[in-house]
DRENDO-1510 file (C-alpha; in Angstrom, 1 decimal, always signed):
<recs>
REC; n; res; u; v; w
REC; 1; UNK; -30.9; -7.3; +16.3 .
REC; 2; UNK; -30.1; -3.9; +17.9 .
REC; 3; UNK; -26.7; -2.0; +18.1 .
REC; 4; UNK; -26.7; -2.5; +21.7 .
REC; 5; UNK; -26.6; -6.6; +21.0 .
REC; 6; UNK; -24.9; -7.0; +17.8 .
REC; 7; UNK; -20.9; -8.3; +18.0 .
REC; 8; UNK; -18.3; -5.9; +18.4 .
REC; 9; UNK; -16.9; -6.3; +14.8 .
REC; 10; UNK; -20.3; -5.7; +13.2 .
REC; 11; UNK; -21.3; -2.6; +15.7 .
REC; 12; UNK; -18.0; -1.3; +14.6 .
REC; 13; UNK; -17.6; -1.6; +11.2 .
REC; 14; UNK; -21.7; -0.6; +11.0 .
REC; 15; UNK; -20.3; +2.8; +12.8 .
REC; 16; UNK; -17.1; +3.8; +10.3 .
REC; 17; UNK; -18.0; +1.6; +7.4 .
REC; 18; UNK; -16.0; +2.7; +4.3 .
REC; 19; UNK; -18.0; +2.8; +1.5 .
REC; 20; UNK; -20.3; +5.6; +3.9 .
REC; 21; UNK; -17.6; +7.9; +3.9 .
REC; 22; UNK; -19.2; +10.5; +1.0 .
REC; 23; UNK; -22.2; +10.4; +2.7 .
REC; 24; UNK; -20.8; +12.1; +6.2 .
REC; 25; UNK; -19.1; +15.5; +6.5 .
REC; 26; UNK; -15.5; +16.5; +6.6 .
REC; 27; UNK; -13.7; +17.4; +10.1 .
REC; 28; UNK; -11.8; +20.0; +8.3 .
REC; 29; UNK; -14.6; +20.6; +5.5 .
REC; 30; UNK; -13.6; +24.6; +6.4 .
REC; 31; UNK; -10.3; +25.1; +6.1 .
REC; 32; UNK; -7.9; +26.2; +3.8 .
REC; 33; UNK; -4.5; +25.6; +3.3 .
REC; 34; UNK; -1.4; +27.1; +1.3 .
REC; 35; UNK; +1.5; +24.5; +0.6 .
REC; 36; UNK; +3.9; +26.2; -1.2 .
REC; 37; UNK; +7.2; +23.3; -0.6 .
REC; 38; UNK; +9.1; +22.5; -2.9 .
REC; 39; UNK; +10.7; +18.5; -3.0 .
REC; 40; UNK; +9.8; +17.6; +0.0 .
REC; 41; UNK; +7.9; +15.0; +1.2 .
REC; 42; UNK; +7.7; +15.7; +4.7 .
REC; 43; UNK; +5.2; +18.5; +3.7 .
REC; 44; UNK; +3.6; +17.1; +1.1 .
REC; 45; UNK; +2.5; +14.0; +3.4 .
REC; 46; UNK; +1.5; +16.8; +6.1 .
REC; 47; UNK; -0.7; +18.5; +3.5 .
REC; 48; UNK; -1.6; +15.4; +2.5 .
REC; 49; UNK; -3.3; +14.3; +5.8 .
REC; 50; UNK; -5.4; +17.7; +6.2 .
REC; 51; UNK; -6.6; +17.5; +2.6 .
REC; 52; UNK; -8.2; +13.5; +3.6 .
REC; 53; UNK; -9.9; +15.1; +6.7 .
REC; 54; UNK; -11.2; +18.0; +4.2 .
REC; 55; UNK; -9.0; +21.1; +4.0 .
REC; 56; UNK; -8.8; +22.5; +1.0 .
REC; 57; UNK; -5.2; +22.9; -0.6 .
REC; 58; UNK; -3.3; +24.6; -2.6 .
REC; 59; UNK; -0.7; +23.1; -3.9 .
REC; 60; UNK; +1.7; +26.1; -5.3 .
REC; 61; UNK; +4.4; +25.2; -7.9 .
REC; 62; UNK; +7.2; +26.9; -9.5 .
REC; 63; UNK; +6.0; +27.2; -13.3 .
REC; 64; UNK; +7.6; +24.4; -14.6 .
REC; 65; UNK; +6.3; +21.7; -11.8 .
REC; 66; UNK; +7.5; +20.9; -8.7 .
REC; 67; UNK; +11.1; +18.8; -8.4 .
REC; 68; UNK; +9.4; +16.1; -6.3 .
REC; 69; UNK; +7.2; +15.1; -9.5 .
REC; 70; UNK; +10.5; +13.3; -10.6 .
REC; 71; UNK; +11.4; +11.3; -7.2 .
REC; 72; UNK; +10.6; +7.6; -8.4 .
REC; 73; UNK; +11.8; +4.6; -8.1 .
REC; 74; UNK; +14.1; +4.0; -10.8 .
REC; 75; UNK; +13.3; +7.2; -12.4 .
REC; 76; UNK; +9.7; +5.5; -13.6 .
REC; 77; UNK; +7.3; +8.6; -14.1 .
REC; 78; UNK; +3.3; +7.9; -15.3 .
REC; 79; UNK; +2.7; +10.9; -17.5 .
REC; 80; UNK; +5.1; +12.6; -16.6 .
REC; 81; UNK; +4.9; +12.4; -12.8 .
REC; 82; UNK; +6.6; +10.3; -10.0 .
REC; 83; UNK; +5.1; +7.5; -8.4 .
REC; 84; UNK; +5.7; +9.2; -5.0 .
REC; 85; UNK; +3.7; +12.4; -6.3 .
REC; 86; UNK; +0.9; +10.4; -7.2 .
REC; 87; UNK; +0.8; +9.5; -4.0 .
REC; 88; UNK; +0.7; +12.6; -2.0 .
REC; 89; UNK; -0.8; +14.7; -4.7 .
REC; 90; UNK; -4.4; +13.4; -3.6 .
REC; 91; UNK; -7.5; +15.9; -3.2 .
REC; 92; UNK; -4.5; +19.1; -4.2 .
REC; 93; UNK; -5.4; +22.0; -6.1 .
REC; 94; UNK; -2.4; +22.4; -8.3 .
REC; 95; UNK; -1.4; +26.1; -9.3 .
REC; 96; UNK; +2.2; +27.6; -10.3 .
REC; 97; UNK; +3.7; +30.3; -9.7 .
REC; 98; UNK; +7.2; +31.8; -9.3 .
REC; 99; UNK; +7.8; +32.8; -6.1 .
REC; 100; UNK; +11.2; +34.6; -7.0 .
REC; 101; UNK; +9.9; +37.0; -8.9 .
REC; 102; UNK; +8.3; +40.1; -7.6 .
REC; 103; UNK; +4.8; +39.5; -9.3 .
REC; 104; UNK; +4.9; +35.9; -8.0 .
REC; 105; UNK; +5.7; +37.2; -4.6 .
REC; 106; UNK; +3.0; +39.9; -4.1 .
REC; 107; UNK; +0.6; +37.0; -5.7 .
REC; 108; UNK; +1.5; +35.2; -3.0 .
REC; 109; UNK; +0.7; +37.3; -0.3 .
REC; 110; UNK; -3.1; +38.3; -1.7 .
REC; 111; UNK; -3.2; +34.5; -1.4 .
REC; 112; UNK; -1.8; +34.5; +2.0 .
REC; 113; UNK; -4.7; +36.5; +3.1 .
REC; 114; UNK; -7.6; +34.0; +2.1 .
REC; 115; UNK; -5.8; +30.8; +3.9 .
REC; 116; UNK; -6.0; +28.9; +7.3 .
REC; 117; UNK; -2.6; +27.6; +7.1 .
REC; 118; UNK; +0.6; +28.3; +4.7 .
REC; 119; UNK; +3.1; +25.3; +4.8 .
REC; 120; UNK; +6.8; +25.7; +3.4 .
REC; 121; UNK; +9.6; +23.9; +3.5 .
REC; 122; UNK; +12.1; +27.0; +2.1 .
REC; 123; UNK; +16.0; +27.3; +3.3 .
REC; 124; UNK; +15.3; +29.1; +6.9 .
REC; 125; UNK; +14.5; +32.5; +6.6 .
REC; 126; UNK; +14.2; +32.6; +2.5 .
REC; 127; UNK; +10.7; +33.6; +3.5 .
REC; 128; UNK; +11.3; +36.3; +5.5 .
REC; 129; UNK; +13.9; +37.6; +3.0 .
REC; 130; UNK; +11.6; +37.7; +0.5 .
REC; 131; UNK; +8.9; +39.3; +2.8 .
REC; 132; UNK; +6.3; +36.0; +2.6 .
REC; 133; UNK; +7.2; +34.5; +5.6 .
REC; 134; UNK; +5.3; +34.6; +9.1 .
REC; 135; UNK; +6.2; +38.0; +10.3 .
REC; 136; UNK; +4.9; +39.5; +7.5 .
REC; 137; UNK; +1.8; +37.1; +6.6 .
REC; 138; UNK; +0.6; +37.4; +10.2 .
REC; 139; UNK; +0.3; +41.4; +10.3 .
REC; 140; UNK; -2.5; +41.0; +7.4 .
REC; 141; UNK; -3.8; +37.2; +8.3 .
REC; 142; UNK; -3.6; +37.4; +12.6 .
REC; 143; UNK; -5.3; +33.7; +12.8 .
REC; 144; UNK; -2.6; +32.5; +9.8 .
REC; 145; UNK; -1.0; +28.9; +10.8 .
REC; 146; UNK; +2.5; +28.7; +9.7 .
REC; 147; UNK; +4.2; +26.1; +9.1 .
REC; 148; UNK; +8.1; +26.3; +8.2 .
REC; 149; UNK; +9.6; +22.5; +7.6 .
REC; 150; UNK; +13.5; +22.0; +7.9 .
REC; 151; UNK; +16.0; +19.4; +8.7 .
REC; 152; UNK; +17.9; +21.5; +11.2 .
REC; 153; UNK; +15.1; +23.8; +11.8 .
REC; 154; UNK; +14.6; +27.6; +12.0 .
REC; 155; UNK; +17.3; +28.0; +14.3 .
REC; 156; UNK; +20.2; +26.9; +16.2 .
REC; 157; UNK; +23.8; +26.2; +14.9 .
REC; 158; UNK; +23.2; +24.8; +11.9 .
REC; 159; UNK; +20.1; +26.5; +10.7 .
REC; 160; UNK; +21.6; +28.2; +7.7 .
REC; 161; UNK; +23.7; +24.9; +6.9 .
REC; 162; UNK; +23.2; +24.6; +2.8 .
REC; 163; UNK; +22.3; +21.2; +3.1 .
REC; 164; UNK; +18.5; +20.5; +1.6 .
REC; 165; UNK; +16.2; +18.9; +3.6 .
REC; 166; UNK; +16.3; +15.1; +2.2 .
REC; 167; UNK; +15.0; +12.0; +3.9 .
REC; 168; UNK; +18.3; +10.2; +4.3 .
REC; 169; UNK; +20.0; +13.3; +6.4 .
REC; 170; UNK; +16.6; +13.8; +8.3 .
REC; 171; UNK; +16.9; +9.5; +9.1 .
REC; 172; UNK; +20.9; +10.4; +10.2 .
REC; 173; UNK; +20.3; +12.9; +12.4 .
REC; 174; UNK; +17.8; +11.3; +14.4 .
REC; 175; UNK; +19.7; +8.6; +15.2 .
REC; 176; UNK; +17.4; +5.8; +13.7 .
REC; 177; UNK; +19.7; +4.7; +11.1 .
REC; 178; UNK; +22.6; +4.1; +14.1 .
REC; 179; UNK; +20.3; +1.1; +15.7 .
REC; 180; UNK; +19.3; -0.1; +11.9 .
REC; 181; UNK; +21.1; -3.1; +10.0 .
REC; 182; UNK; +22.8; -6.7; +11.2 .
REC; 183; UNK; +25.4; -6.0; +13.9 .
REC; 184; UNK; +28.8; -5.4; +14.0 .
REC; 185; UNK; +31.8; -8.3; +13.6 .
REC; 186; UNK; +28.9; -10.2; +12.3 .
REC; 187; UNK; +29.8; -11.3; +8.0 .
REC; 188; UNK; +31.1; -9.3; +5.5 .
REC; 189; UNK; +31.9; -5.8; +6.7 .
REC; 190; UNK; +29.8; -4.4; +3.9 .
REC; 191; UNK; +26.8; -5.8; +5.3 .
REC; 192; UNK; +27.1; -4.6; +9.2 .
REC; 193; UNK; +27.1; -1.0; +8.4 .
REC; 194; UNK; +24.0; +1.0; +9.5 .
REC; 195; UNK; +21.3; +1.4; +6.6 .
REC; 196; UNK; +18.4; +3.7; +6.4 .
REC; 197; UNK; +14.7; +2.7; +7.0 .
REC; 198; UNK; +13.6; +1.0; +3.6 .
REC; 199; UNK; +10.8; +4.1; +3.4 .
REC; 200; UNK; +11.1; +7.8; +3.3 .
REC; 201; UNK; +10.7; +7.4; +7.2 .
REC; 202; UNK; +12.7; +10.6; +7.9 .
REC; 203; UNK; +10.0; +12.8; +5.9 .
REC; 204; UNK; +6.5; +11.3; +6.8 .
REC; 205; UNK; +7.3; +10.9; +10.4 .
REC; 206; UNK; +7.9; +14.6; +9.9 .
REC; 207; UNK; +5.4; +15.1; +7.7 .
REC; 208; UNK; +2.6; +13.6; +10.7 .
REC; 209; UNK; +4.4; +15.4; +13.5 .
REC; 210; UNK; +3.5; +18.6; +11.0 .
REC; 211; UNK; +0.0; +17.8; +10.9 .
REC; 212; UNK; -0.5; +16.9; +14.5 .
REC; 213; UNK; +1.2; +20.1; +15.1 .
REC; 214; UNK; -1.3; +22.4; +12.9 .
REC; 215; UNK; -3.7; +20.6; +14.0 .
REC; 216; UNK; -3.1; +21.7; +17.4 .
REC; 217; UNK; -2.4; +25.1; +16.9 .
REC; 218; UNK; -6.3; +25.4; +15.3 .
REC; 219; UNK; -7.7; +24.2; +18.2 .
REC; 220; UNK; -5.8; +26.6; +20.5 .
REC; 221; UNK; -7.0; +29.2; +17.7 .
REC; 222; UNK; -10.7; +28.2; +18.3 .
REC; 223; UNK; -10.6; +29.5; +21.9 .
REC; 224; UNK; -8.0; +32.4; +21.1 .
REC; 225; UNK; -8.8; +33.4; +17.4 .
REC; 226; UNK; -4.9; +33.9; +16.9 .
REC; 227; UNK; -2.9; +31.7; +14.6 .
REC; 228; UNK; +0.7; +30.7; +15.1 .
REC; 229; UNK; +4.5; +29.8; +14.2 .
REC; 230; UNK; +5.0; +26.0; +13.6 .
REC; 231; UNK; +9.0; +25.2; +13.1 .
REC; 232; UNK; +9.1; +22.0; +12.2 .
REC; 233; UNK; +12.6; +20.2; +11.8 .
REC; 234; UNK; +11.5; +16.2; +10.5 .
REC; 235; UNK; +15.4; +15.1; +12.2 .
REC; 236; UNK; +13.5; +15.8; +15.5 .
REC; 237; UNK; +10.8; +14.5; +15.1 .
REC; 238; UNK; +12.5; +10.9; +13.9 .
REC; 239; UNK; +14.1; +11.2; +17.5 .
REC; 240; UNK; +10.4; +10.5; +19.1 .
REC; 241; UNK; +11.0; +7.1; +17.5 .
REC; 242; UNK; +14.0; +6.2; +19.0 .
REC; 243; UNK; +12.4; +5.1; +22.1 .
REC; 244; UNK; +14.4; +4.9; +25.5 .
REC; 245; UNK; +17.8; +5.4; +23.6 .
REC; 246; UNK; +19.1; +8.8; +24.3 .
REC; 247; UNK; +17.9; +8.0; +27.6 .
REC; 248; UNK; +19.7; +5.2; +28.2 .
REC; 249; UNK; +23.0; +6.6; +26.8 .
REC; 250; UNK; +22.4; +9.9; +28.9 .
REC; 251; UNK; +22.0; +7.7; +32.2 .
REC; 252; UNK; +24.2; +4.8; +31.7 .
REC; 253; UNK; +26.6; +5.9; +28.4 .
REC; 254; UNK; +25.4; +3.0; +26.9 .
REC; 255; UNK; +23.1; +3.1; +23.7 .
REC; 256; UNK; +21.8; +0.6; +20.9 .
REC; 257; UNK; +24.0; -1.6; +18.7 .
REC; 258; UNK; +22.4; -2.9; +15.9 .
REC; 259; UNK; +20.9; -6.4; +16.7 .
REC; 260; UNK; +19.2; -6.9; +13.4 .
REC; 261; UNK; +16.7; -9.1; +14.2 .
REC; 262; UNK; +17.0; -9.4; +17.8 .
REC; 263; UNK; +16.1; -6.8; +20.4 .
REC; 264; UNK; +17.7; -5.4; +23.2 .
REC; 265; UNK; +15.0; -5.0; +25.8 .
REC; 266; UNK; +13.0; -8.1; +24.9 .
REC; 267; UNK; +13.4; -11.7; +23.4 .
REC; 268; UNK; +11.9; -13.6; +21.1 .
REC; 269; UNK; +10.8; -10.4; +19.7 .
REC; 270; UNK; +12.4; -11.4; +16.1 .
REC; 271; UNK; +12.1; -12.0; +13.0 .
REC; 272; UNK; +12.4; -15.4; +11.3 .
REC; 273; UNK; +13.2; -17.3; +8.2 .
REC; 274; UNK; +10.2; -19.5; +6.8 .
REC; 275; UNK; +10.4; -22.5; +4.6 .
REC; 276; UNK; +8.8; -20.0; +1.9 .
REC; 277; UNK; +9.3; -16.1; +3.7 .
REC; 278; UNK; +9.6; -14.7; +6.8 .
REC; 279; UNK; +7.8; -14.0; +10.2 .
REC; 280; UNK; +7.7; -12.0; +12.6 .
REC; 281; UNK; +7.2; -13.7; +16.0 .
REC; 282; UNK; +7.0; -12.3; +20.1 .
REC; 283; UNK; +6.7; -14.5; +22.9 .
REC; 284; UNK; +8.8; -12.9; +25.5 .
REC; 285; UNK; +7.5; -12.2; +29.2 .
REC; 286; UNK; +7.7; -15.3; +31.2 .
REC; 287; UNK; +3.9; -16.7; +30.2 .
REC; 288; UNK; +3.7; -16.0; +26.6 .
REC; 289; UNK; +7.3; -17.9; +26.4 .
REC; 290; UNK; +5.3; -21.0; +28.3 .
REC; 291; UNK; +3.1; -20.4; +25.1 .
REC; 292; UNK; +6.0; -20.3; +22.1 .
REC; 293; UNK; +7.4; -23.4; +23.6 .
REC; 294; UNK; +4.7; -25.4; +24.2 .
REC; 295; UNK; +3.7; -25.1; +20.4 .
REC; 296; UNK; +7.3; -25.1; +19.7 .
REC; 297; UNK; +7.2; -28.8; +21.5 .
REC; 298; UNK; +10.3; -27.8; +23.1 .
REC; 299; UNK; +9.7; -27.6; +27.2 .
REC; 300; UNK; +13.8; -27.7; +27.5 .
REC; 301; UNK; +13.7; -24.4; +25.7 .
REC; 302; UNK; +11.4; -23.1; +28.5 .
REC; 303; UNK; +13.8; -24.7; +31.2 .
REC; 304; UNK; +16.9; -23.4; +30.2 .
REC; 305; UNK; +15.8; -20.0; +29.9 .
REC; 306; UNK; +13.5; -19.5; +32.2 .
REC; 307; UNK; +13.8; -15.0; +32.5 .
REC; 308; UNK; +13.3; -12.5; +30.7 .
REC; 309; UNK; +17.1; -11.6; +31.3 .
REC; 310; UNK; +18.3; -15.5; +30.4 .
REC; 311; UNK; +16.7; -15.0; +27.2 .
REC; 312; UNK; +17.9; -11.3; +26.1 .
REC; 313; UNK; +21.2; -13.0; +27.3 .
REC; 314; UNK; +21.2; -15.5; +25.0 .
REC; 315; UNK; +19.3; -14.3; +22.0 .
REC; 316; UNK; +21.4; -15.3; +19.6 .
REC; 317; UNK; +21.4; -19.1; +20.5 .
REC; 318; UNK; +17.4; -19.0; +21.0 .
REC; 319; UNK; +17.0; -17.2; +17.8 .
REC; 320; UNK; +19.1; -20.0; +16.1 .
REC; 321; UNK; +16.9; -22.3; +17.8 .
REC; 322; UNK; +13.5; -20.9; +16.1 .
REC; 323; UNK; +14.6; -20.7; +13.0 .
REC; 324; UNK; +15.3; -24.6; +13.2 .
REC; 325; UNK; +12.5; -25.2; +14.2 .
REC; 326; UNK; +10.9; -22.9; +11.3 .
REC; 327; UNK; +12.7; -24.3; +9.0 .
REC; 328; UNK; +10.6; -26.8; +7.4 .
REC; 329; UNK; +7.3; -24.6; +8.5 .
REC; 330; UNK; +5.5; -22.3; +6.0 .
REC; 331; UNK; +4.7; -18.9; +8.0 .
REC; 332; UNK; +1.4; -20.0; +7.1 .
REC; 333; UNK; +1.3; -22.6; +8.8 .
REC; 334; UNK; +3.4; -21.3; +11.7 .
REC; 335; UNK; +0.5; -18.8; +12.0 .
REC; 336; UNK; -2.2; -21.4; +11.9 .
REC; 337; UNK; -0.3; -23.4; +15.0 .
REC; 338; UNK; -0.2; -19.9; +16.8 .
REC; 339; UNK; -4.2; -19.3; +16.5 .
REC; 340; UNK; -5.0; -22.9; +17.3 .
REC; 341; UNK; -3.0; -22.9; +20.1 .
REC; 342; UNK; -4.6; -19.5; +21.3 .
REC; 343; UNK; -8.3; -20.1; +20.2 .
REC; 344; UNK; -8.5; -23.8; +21.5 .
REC; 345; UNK; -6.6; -22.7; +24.6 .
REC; 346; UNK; -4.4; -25.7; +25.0 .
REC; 347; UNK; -2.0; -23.8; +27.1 .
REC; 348; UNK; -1.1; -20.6; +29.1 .
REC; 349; UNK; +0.0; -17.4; +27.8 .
REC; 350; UNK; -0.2; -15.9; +24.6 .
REC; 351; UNK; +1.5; -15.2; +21.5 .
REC; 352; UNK; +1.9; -12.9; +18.4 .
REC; 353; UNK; +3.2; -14.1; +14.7 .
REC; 354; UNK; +2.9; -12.3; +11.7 .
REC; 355; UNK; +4.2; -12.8; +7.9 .
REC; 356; UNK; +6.7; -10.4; +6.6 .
REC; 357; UNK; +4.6; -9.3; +3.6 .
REC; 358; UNK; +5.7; -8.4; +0.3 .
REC; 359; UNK; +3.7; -5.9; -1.8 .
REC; 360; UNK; +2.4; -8.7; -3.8 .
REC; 361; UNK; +0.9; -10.3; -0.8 .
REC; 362; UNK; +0.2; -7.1; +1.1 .
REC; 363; UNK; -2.3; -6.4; -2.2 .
REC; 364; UNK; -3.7; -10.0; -2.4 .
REC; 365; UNK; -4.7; -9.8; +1.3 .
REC; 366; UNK; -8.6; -9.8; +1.2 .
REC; 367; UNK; -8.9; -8.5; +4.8 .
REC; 368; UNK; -7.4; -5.0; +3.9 .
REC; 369; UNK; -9.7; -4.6; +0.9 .
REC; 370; UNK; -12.5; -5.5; +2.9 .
REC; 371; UNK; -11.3; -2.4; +5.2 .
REC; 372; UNK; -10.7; +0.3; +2.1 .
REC; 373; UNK; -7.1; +0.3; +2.9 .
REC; 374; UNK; -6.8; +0.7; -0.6 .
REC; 375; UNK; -8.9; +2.4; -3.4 .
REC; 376; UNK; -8.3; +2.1; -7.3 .
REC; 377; UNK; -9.0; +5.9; -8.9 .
REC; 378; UNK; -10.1; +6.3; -12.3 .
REC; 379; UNK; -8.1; +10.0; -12.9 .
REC; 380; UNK; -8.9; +11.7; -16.2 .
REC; 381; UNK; -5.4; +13.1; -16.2 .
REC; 382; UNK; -3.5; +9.9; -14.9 .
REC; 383; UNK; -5.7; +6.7; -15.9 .
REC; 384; UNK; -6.1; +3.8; -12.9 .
REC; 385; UNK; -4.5; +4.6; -9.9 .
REC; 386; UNK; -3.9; +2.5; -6.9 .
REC; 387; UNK; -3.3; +4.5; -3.8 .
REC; 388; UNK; -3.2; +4.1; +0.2 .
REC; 389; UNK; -6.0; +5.3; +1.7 .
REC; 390; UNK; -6.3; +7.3; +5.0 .
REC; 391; UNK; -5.4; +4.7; +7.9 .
REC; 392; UNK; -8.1; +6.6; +10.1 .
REC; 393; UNK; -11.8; +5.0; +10.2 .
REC; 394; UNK; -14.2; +7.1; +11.7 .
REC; 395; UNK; -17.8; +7.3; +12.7 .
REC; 396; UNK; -18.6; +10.7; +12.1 .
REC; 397; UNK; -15.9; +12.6; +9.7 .
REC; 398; UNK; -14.1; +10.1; +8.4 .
REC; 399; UNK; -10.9; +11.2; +6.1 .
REC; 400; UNK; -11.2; +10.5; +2.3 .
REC; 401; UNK; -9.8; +10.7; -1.2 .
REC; 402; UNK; -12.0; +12.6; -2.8 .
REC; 403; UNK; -9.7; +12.5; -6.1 .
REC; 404; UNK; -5.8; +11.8; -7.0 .
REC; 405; UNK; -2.8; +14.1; -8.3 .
REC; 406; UNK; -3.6; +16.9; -10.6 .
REC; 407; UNK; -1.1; +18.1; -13.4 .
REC; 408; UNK; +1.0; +20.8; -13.0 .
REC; 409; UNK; -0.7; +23.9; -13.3 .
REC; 410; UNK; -4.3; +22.4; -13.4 .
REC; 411; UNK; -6.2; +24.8; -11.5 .
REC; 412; UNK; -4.3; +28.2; -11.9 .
REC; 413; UNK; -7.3; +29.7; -13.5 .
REC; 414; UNK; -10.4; +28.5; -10.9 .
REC; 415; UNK; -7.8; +29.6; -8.1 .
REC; 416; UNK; -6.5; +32.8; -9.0 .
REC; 417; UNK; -9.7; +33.7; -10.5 .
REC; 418; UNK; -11.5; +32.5; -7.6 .
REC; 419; UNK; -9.4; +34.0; -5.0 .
REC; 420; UNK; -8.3; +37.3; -6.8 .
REC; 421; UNK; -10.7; +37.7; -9.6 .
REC; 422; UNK; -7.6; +37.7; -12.1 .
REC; 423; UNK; -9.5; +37.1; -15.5 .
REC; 424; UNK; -8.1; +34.8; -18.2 .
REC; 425; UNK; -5.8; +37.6; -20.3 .
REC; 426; UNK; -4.1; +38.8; -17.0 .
REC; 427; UNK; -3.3; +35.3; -16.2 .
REC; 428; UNK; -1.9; +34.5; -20.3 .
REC; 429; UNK; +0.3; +37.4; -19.6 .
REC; 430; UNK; +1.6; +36.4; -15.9 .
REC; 431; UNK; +2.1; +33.2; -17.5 .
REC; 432; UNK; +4.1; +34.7; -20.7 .
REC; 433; UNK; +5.9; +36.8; -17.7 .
REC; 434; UNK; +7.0; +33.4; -16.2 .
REC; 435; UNK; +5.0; +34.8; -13.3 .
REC; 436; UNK; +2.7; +31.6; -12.9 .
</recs>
């Protein structure tokens, strides 16, 4: 059978299929990249993301590693490193060096010169006063990419504020955590209060609005040949996520309540209890609702709320009414009612379930495996690991993990030596100078 008659799935996975990927070339096989941030995960994940489409980075660390080795889940390190470095420490050179010394500094800058891109995620303007930052990198590197990565940014009112850049003041300022947790007057007070997305969501959304970002400045540098100044504030870019809320306030002074479940816009778009988990479930324009309560068996359901606007209305009675009627239902089997319904088409309109997944069943699931979302690494330095791979599958320069996180310091001597031609006793003495 040809490509131009074989199913959709087959052509598809035929064209980006995973274990392929070291046999086709790297989209950003070329490029080189300086990261020099120091506990902070929104850069890391953006240097991340170039590395799996083939940039090679430099990871730079003060001499005694960098403090986001140690940000773990109950403190657990493997050898000495965090969980969440091991992570974002894929396809990294590692090399240290002391960036507030003067030595460490000018090292700096001959590095500066042989890079693409220099990411940092430094209080604004530490750079610049210590004469590493964009206005002095891009007089000796014109085409430099420069990425600066702050909660408030490089500018504005609260620029210099001393606060670091962390995850949960990136998630507050963008206004996600307002519209997150079970609403108000609704239990015990402790548990209406807004809470933070489970996940560092404040850093990688600003980690992937960094890459995009970079991304787009070296295509515009393709056609011009000059680089430019990224500022990067992760708070901001959280704001993208909050959909048609500032919006709504601005026109109406009205704005999201937390709903927990429920949704404002929408309904049933919710999640559900199980008899053994959870589901998500969405049935909501007019059709699709036909659909939920036809497999439901409840046509009254369908009656009494026939609009969009009766059922936002009364979301809180209908949502009662499917978790009754999930009560003694598995979300397996709720998901096995949805499909047969759908496939068979015994009815109009259609609808969307899913189970709330825990890890444990997020790793058992044979269909991600079968798509490399995941890949067990055999790292001399840090045994088995298993780590996310790049969500991306692509036909001609797919992203990859080409290995996992290197220890601190690992590759001071192919870097420097390969990038300055500093031989092996100048580097013991920058070392015994705490330079590196």
């Amino acid at each position: 059978m040809s490509d131009r008659d074989a199913p959709w799935a087959e052509y598809a996975r035929k064209l980006t299929e995973p274990a392929s990927v070291p046999e086709k070339p790297e989209a950003l096989g070329d490029l080189r990249v300086l990261d020099c941030s120091q506990g902070n995960f929104a850069a890391l994940f953006c240097s991340s993301i170039l590395a799996e489409f083939g940039a090679e980075v430099i990871r730079v660390e003060p001499p005694g590693g960098d403090v986001a080795r140690l940000f773990s889940p109950r403190g657990l390190l493997h050898r000495a490193t965090g969980l969440g470095y091991l992570v974002e420490g894929r396809n990294k050179r590692h090399i240290t060096l002391n960036l507030e010394a003067a030595d460490g500094r000018h090292l700096f800058e001959r590095l500066a010169r042989h890079v693409d891109v220099v990411i940092e995620s430094a209080k604004p303007g530490q750079m610049d006063a210590w004469e590493i930052g964009y206005r002095q990198l891009s007089q000796a590197n014109p085409r430099l990419v420069y990425l600066a990565m702050s909660t408030y940014g490089q500018f504005g009112p609260r620029a210099a504020s001393p606060i670091p850049d962390y995850d949960i003041t990136d998630q507050a300022l963008s206004g996600i955590a307002n519209a997150t947790g079970e609403p108000e007057g609704e239990g015990p007070p402790e548990s209406c209060a807004p809470t933070r997305q489970g996940s560092w969501f404040g850093w990688y959304s600003g980690g992937g609005w960094g890459a995009f970002a970079v991304m787009a400045a070296l295509v515009w540098r393709a056609t011009s040949g000059r680089g430019q100044f990224v500022d990067c504030a992760p708070g901001e870019g959280g704001m993208r996520f909050t959909d048609s809320d500032l919006h709504w306030y601005h026109s109406h002074r009205r704005g999201f309540k937390r709903l927990g479940a429920l949704n404002i816009a929408v309904f049933p778009y919710t999640l559900i209890k199980t008899k053994d988990s959870y589901s998500y479930i969405a049935g909501f324009s007019d059709i699709n609702w036909t659909g939920l309560t036809t497999i439901m068996g409840r046509p009254d359901l369908k009656e009494r709320y026939p609009t969009t606007k009766d059922r936002v209305h009364h979301a809180k009675a209908l949502h009662r009414e499917l978790e009754a009627w999930a009560h003694d239902l598995t979300s397996q089997e709720i998901l096995d009612r949805v499909q047969d319904y759908m496939l068979n088409k015994r009815g109009p309109g259609t609808v969307a379930t899913a189970r709330l997944n825990r890890p444990a069943e997020t790793l058992a699931e044979s269909h991600w495996w079968e798509r490399g979302v995941f890949e067990r690494i055999e790292d001399p330095d840090y045994g088995e690991l298993l780590l996310q791979a790049p969500p991306w599958k692509m036909s001609r320069t797919p992203p990859r993990i080409k290995w996992a996180c290197r220890p601190v310091g690992a590759d001071n001597e192919l870097v420097y030596m390969r990038y300055l031609g500093l031989g092996r006793e100048r580097l013991r003495a920058f070392k015994a100078e705490g330079v590196i």
